[in-house]
N, C-alpha and C positions, 0 to 999 in steps of 0.2 A: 504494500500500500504506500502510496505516496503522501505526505503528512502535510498538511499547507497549515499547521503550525509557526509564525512567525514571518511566513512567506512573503513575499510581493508580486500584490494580483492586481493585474494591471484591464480594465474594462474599459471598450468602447460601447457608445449607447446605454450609457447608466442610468440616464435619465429619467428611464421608462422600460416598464414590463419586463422580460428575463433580464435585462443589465441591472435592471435594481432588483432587482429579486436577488441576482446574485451578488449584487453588494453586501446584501442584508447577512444570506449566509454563509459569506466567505466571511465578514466580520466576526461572526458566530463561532468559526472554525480557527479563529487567531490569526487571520493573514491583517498588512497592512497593505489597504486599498490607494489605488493610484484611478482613479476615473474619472472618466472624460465622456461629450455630449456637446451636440449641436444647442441644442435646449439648456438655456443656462436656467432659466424657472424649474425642469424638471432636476435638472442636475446638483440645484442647491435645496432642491425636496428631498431628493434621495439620500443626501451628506446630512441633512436633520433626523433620518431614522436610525444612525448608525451611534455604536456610540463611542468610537473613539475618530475625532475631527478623520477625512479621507483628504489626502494630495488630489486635487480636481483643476481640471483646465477646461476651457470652451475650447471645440473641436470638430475639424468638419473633415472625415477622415477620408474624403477625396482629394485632400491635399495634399499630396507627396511630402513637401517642404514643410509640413506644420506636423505631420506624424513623427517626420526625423525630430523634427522640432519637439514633440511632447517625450519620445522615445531618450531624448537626451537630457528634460526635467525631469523625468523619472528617474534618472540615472545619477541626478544632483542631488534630489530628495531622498533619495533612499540606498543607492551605492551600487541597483540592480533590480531585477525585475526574476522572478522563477515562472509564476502562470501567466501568461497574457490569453487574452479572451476576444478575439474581434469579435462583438457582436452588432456593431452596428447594420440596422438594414432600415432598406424602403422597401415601398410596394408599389406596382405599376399593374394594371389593368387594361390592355388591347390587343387589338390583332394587330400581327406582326405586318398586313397590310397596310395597316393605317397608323401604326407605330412610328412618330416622330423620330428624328435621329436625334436632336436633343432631348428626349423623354430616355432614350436608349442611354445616351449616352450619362446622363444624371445617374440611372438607377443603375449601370456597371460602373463608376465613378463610387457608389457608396458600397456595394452591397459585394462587386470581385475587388476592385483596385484599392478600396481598402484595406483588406482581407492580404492582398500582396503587402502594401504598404507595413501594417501593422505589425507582418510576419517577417517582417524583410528587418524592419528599424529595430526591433527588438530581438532576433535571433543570436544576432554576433552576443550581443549579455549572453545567452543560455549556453550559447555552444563554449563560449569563455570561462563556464565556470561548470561547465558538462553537468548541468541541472536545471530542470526547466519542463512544461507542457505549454505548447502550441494549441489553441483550441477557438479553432476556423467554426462559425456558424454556418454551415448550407442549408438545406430544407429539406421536407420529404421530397418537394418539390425539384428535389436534384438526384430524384427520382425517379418518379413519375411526374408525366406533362399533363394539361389541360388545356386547353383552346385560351387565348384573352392571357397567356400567363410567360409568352413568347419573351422577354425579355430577361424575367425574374427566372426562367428555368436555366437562361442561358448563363446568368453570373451564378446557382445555385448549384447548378453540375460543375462550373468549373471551378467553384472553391473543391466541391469535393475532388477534383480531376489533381487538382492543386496542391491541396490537403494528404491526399493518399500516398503520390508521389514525395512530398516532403516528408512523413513517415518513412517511406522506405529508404530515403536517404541519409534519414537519422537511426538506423537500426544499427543498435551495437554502440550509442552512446549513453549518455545520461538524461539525454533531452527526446521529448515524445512529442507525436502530434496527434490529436484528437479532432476527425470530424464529426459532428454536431446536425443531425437532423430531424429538426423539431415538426411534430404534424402541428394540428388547429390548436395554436393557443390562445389564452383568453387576453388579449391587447389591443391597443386602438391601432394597430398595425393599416388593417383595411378601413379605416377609416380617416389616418390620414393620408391612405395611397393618391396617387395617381392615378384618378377611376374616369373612364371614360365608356365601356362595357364590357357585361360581363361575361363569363364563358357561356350562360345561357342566353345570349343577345340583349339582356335588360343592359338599359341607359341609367335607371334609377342605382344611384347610391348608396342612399340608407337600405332600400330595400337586399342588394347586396350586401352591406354591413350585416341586415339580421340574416341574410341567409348564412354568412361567413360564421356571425355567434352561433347558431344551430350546430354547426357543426366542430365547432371549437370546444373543447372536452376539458384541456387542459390548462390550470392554472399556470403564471407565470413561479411561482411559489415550487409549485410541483415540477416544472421545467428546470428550476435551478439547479434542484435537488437531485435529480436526475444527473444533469449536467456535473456539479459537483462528485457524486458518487462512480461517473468515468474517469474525469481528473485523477482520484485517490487510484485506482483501477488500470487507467494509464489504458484505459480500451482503447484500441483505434476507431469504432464509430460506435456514436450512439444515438440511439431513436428515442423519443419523445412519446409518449402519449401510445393509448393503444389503437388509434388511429393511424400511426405510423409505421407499428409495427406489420400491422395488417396489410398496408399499401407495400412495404417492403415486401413482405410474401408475396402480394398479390403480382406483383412485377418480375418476381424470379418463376412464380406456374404461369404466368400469361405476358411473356415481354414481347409479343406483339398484339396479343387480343385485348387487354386491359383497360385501354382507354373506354370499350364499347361497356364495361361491367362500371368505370368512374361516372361516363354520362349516365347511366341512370340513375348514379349515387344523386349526382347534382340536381338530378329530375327531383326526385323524390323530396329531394332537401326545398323545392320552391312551394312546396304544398303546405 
């Protein structure tokens, strides 16, 4: 087991839902938090629930130069860094027909290139001191596909593509990488995407938001927990929710039929 006793756990996206979540109980477990967030309101909510003050920066981790940048505060503040956690994402909603290349390019800008960035500014610490877990966010969704989700599948496979390959290149060190594939969890995730329609052709929003909650099972709480309990574990992936592990089965018995078995999940879910 790996003990994040004393440690330095470094979060992107803490501001909200599993980043704070995991604030809360990496605090819990005795690490000193280093967290960062575009949202400075949600970011200075999150540093009130903990209860020893957290090293915290505003951060927009499509920045190349601002993540070196945080990656080398962390490194003033506390001498190092052992877990790093990218977790910042967005969410985008279209067909890859009518998908903007600026909407494209925004949501691989947060959700792959910082996932590089954050992995890249902080690696040279872990491999320097041959101690350390790497833990890339992807999704189920870097998984299995769905119509309307063409963007967010494409940064979501490729952290894992990303993630898996960096594992295998750290085998036989001190340092691990864990990919992170969470199914529906309960966050304002879709609702503050970039919604434009949905995989069943609805234009409406909210009504997508509630379809999204219906099917969202899992607390951020319980996502952490999760999350944390592969870190100690040092698994190379883990799944989320039993929504996720389901879709993982379902993709290794049906990895060309599967889509035809999701759309009728999605049917069902508008009733």
């Amino acid at each position: 087991m790996y003990s994040l006793k004393n440690k330095v756990a470094v979060i992107t996206g803490a501001g909200s839902g599993i980043g704070r979540a995991l604030a809360v109980e990496l605090a819990d477990k005795g690490c000193r938090l280093a967290l960062s967030d575009v949202n400075a309101a949600g970011l200075a909510a999150t540093a009130e629930l903990l209860p020893v003050k957290p090293f915290t920066q505003i951060l927009d981790v499509s920045d190349r130069d601002a993540v070196y940048a945080h990656a080398d505060a962390v490194k003033r503040e506390f001498g190092t860094a052992h877990v790093v956690i990218n977790n910042a994402g967005v969410a985008l909603s279209q067909t890859i027909e009518d998908l903007s290349y600026e909407d494209f390019e925004w949501l691989m800008g947060i959700n792959f290139w910082g996932v590089v960035y954050g992995t890249k500014a902080f690696l040279p610490m872990l491999r320097a001191q041959n101690d350390g877990v790497i833990v890339n966010l992807s999704s189920i969704f870097g998984i299995v596909t769905l119509p309307t989700q063409g963007a967010y599948h494409a940064a979501k496979f490729a952290v894992r593509g990303f993630t898996e390959t960096l594992r295998q290149e750290l085998a036989g060190t001190g340092v691990s990488a864990v990919c992170v594939h969470p199914g529906g969890i309960k966050t304002n995730i879709a609702r503050a995407a970039r919604f434009y329609v949905s995989a069943t052709g609805d234009s409406d929003r909210d009504k997508a938001a509630r379809d999204f909650d219906k099917l969202a099972r899992t607390t951020p709480e319980q996502a952490a927990r999760t999350i944390i309990e592969g870190i100690e574990k040092r698994s190379p992936r883990v799944l989320i929710g039993a929504d996720a592990r389901l879709l993982d089965r379902l993709q290794r018995w049906l990895p060309v039929a599967y889509p035809k078995v999701l759309a009728k999940v999605v049917s069902l879910s508008r009733r």
